[in-house]
DOTI-946852 format. One record per atom (N, C-alpha, C): atom name; y, z, x; residue in one letter. Coordinates in Angstrom, 1 decimal. Atoms other than C-alpha are relative to their C-alpha. Last residue first. Layout:
<r a="CA" py="Y" pz="Z" px="X" r="A"/>
...
% end
This chain:
<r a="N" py="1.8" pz="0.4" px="0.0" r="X"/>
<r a="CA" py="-11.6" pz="1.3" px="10.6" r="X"/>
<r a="C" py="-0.4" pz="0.8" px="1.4" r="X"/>
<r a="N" py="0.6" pz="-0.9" px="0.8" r="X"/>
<r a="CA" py="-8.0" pz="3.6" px="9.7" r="X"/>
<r a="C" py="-1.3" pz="-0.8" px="0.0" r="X"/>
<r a="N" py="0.2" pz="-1.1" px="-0.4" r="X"/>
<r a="CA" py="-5.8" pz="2.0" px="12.6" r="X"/>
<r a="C" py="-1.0" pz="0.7" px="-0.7" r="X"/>
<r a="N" py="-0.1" pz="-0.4" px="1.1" r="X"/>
<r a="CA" py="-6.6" pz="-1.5" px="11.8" r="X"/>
<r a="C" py="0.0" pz="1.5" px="0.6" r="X"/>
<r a="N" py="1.0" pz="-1.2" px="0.4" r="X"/>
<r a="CA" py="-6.1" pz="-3.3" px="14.9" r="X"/>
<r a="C" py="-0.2" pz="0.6" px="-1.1" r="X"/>
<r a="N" py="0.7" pz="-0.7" px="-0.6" r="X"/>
<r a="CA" py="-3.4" pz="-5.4" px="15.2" r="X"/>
<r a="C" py="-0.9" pz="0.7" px="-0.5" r="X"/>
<r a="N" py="1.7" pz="-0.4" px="0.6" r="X"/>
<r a="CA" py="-2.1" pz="-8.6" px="13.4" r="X"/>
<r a="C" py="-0.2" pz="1.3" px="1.7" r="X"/>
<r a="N" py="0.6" pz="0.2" px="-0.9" r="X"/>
<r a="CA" py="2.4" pz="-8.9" px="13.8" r="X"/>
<r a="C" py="-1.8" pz="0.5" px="-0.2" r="X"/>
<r a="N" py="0.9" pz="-0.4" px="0.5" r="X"/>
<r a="CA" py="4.7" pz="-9.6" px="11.3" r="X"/>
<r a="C" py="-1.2" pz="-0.1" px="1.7" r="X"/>
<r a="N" py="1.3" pz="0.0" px="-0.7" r="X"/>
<r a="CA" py="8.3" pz="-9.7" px="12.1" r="X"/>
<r a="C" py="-1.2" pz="-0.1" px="-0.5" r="X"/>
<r a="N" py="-0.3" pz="0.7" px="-1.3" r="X"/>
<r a="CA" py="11.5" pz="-10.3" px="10.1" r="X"/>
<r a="C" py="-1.2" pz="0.0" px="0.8" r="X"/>
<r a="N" py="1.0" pz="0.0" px="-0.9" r="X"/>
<r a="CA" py="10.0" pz="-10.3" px="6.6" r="X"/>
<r a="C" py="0.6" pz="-0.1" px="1.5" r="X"/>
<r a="N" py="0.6" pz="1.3" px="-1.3" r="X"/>
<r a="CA" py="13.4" pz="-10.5" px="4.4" r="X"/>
<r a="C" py="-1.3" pz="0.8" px="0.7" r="X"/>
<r a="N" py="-0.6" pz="1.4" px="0.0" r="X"/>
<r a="CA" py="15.0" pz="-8.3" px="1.5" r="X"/>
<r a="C" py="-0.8" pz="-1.2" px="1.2" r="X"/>
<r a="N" py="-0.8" pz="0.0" px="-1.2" r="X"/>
<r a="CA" py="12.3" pz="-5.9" px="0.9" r="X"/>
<r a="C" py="1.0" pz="-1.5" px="0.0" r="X"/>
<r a="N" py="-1.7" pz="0.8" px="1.0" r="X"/>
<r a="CA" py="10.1" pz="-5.4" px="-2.5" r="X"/>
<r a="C" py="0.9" pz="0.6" px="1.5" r="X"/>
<r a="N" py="-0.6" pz="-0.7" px="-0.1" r="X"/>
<r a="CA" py="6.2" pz="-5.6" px="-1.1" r="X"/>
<r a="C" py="1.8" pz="-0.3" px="-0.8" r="X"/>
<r a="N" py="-2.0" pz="-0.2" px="1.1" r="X"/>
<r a="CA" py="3.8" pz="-7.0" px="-1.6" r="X"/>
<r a="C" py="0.3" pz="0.9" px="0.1" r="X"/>
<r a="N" py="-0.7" pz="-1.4" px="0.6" r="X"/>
<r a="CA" py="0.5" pz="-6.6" px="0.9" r="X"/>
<r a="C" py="1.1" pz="-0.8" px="-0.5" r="X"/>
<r a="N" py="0.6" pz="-1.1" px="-0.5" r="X"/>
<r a="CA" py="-2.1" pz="-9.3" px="2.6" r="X"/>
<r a="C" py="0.4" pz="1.2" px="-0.9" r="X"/>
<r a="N" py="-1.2" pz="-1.4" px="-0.2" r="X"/>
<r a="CA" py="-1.3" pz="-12.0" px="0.8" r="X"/>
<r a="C" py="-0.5" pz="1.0" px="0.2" r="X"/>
<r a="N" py="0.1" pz="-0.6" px="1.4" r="X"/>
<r a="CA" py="-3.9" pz="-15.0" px="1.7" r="X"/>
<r a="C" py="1.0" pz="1.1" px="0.3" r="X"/>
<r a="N" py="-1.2" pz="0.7" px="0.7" r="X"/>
<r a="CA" py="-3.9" pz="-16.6" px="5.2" r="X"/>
<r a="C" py="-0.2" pz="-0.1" px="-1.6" r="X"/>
<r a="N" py="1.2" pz="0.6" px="1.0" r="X"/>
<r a="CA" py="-7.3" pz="-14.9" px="6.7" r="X"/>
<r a="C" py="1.3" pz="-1.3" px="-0.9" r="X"/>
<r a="N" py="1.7" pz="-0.4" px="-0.1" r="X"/>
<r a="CA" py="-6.1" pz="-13.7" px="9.6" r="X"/>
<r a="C" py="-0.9" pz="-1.0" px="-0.8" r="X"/>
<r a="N" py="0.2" pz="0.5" px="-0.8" r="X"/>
<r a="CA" py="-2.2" pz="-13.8" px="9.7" r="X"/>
<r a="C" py="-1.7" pz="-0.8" px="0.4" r="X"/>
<r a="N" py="0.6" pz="-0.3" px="-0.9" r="X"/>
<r a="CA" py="-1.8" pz="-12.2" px="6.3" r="X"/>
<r a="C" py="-0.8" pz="-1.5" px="1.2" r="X"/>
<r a="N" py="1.6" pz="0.3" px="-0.4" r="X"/>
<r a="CA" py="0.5" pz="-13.3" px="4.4" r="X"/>
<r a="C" py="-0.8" pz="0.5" px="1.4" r="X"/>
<r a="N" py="0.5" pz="0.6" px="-1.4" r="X"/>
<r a="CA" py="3.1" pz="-11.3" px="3.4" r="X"/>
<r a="C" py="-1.4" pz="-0.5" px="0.4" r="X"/>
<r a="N" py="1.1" pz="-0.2" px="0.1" r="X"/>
<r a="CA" py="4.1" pz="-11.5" px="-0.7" r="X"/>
<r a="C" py="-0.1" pz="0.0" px="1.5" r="X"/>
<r a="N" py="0.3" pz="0.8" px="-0.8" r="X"/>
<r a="CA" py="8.0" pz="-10.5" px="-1.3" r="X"/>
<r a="C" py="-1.6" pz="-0.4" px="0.1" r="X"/>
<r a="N" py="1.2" pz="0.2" px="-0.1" r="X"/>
<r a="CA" py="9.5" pz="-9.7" px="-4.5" r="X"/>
<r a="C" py="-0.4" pz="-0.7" px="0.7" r="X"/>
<r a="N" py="0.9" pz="1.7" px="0.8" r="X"/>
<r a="CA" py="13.1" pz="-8.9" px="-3.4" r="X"/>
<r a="C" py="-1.3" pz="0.5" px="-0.4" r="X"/>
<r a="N" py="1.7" pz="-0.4" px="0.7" r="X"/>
<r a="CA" py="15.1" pz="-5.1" px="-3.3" r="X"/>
<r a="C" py="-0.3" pz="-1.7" px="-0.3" r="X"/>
<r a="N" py="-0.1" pz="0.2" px="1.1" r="X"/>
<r a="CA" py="18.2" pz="-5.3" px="-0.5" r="X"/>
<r a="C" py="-1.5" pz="-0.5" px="-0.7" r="X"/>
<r a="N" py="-1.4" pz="-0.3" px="0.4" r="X"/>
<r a="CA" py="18.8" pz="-3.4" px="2.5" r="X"/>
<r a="C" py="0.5" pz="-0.7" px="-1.3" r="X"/>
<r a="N" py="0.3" pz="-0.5" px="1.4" r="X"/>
<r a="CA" py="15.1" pz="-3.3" px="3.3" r="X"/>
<r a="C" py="1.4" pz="0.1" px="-0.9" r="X"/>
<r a="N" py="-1.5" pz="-0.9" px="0.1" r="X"/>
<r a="CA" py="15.3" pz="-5.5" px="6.3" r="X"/>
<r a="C" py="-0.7" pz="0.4" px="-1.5" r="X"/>
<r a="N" py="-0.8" pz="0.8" px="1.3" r="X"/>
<r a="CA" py="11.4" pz="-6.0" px="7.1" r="X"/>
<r a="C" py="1.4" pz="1.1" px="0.2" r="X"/>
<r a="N" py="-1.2" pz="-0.7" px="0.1" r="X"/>
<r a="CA" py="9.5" pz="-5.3" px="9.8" r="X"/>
<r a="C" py="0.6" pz="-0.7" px="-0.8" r="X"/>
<r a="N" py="-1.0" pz="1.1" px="0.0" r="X"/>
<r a="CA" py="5.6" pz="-5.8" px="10.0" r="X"/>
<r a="C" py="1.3" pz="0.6" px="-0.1" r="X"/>
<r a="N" py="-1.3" pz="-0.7" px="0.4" r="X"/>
<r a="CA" py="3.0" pz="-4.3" px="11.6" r="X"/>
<r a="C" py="0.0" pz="-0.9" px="-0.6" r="X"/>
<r a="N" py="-1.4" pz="1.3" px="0.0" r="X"/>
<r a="CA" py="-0.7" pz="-5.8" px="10.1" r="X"/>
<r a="C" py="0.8" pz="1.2" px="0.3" r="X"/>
<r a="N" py="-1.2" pz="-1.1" px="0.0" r="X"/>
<r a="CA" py="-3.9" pz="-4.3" px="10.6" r="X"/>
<r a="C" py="0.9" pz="-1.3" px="0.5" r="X"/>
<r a="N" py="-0.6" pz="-0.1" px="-1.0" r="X"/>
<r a="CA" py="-7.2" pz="-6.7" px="9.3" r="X"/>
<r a="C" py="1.7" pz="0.8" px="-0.4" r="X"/>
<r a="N" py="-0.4" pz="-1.4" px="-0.3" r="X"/>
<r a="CA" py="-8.8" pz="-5.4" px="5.9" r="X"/>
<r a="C" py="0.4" pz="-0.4" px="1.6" r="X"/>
<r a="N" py="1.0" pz="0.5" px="-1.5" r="X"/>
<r a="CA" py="-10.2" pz="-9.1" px="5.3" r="X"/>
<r a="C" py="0.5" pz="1.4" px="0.5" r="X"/>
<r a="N" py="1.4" pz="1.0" px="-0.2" r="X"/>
<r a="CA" py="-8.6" pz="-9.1" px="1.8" r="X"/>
<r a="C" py="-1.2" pz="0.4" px="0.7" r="X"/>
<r a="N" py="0.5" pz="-0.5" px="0.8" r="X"/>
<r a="CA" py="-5.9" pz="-6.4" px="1.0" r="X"/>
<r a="C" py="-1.8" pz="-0.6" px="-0.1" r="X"/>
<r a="N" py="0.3" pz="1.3" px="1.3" r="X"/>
<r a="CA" py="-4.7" pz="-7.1" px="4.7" r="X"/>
<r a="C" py="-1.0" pz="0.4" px="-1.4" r="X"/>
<r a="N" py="1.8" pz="0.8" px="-0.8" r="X"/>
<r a="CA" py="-4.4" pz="-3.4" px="6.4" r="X"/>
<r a="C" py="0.4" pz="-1.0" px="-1.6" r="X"/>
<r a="N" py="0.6" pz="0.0" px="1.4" r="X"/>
<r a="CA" py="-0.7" pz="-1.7" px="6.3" r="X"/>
<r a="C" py="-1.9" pz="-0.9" px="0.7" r="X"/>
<r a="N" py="1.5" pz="0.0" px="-0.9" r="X"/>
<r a="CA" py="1.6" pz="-0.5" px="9.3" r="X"/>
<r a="C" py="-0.5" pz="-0.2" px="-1.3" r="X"/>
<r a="N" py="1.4" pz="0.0" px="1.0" r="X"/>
<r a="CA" py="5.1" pz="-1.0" px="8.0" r="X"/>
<r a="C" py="-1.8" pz="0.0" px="0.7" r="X"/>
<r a="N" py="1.3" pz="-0.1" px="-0.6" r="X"/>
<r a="CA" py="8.5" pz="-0.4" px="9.9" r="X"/>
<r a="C" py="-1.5" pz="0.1" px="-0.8" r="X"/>
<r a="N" py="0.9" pz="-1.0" px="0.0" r="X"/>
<r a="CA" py="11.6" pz="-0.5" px="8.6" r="X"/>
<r a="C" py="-0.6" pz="-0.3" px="0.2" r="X"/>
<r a="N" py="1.7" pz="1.0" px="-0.3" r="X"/>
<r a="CA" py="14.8" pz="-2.4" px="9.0" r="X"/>
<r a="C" py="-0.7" pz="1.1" px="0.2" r="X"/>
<r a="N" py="-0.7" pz="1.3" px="0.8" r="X"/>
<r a="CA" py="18.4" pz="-0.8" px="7.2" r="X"/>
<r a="C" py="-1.6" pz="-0.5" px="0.5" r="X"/>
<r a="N" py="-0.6" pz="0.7" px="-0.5" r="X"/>
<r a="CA" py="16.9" pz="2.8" px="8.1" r="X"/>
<r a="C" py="0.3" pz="-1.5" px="-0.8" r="X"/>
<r a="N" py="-0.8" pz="-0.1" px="-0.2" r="X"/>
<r a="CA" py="15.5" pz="5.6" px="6.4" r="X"/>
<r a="C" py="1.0" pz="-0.8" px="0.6" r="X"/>
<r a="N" py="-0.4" pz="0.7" px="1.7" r="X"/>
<r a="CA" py="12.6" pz="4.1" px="5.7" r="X"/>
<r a="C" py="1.3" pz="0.3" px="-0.3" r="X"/>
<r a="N" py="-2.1" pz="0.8" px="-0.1" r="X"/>
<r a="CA" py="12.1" pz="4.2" px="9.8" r="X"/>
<r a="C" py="0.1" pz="-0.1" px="-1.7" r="X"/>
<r a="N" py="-0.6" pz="-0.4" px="-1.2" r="X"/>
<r a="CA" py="8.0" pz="4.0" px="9.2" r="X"/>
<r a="C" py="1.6" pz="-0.2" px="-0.2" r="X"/>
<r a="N" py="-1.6" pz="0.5" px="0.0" r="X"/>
<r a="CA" py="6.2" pz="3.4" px="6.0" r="X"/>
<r a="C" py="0.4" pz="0.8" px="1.1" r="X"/>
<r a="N" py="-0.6" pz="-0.7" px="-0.5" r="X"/>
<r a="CA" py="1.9" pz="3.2" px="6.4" r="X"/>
<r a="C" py="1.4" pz="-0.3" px="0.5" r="X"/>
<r a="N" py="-1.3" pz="0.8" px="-1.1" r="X"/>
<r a="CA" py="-0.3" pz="1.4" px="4.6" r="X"/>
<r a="C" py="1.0" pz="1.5" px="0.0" r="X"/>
<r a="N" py="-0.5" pz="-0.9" px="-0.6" r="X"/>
<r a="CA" py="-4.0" pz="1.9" px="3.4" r="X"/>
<r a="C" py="1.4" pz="-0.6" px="0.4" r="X"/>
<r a="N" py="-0.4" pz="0.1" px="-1.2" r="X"/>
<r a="CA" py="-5.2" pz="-0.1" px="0.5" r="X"/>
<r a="C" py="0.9" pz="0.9" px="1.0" r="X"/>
<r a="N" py="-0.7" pz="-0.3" px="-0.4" r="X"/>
<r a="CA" py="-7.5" pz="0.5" px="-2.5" r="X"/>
<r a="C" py="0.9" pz="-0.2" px="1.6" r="X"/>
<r a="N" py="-0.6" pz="0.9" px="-0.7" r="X"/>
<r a="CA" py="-9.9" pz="-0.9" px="-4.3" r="X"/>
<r a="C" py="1.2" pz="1.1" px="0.6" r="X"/>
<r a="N" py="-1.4" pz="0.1" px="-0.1" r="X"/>
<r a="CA" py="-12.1" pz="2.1" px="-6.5" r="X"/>
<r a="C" py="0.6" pz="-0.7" px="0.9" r="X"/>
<r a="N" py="-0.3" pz="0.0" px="-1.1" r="X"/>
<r a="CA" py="-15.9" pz="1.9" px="-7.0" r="X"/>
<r a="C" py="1.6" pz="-0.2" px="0.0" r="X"/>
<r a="N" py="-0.8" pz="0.6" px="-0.6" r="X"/>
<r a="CA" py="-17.7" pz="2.7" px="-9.7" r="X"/>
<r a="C" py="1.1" pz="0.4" px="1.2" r="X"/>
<r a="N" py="0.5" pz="1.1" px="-0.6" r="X"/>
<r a="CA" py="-21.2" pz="3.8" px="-9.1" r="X"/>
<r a="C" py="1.4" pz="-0.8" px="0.1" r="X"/>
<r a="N" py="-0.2" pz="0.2" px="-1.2" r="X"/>
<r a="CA" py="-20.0" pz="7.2" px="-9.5" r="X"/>
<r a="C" py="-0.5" pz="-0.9" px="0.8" r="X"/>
<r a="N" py="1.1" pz="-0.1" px="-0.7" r="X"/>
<r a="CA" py="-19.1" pz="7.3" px="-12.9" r="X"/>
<r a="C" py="0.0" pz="-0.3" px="1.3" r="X"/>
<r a="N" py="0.4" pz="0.9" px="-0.5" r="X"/>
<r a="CA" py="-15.6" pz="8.7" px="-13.5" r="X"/>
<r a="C" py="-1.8" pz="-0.2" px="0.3" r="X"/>
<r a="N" py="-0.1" pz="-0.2" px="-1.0" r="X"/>
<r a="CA" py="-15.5" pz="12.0" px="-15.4" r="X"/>
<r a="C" py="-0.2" pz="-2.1" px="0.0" r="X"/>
<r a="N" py="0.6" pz="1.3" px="-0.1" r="X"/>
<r a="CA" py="-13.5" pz="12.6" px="-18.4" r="X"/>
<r a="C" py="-0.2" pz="-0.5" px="1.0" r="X"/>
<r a="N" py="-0.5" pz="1.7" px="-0.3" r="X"/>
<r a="CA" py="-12.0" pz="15.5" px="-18.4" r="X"/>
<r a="C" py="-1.1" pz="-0.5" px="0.2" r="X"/>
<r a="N" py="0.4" pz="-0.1" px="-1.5" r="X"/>
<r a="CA" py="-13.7" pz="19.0" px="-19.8" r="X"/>
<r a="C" py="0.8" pz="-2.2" px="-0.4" r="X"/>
<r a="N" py="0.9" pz="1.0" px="0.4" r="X"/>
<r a="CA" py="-11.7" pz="19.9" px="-23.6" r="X"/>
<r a="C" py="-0.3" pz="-0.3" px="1.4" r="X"/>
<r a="N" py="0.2" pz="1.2" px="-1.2" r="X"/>
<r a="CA" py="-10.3" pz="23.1" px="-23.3" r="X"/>
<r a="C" py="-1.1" pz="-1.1" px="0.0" r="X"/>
<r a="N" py="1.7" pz="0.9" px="-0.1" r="X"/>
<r a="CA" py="-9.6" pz="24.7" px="-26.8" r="X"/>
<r a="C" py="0.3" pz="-0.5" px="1.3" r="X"/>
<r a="N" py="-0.5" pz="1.4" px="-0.7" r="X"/>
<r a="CA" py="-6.4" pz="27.1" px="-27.1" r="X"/>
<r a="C" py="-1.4" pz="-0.3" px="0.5" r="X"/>
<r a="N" py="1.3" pz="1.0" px="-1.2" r="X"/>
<r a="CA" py="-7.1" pz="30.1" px="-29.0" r="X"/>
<r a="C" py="0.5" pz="-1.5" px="0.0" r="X"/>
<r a="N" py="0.8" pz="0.8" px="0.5" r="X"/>
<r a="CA" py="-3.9" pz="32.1" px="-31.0" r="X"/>
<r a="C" py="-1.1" pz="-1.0" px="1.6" r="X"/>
<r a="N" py="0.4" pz="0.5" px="-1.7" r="X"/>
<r a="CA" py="-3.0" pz="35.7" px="-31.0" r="X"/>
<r a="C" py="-0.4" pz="-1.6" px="-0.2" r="X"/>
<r a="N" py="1.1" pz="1.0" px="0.2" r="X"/>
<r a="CA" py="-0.6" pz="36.5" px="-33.4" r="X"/>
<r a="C" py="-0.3" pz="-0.7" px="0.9" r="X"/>
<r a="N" py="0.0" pz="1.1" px="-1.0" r="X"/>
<r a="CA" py="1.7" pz="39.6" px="-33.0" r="X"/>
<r a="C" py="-1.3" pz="-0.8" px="-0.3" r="X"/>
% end
């Protein structure tokens, strides 16, 4: 029987001056024809619902109420609501 060695090479670390973007959102009802979105503008980090039909896939952008730039894309057939509250995650 032949034994053979397996090398482990260490990952490759991030430095820790950079800094990662990222946005919080939150899918509600996805199960359903209209769903529910809790997200934070990618800009000005204001809290957006919104409800969209999902019953068919577009490229949508929603602007954010706030700052009026796109807050979040998404792929939904229509925007029916959008409403600015609070940011749950500041």
């Amino acid at each position: 029987m032949e034994v053979k060695e397996l090398k482990k090479f260490p990952k490759p670390r991030k430095p820790e001056t950079e800094t990662t973007n990222f946005q919080h959102v939150k899918i509600l009802d996805c199960d359903e024809p209209v769903s529910r979105i809790i997200c934070e503008c990618w800009h000005c980090k204001q809290g957006l619902l919104c409800e969209v039909d999902v019953t068919a896939s577009e490229y949508l952008e929603v602007e954010c109420p706030n700052c009026g730039k796109t807050a979040v894309r998404l792929m939904a057939k229509e925007v029916i609501s959008k409403t600015a509250i609070p940011s749950p995650w500041q």
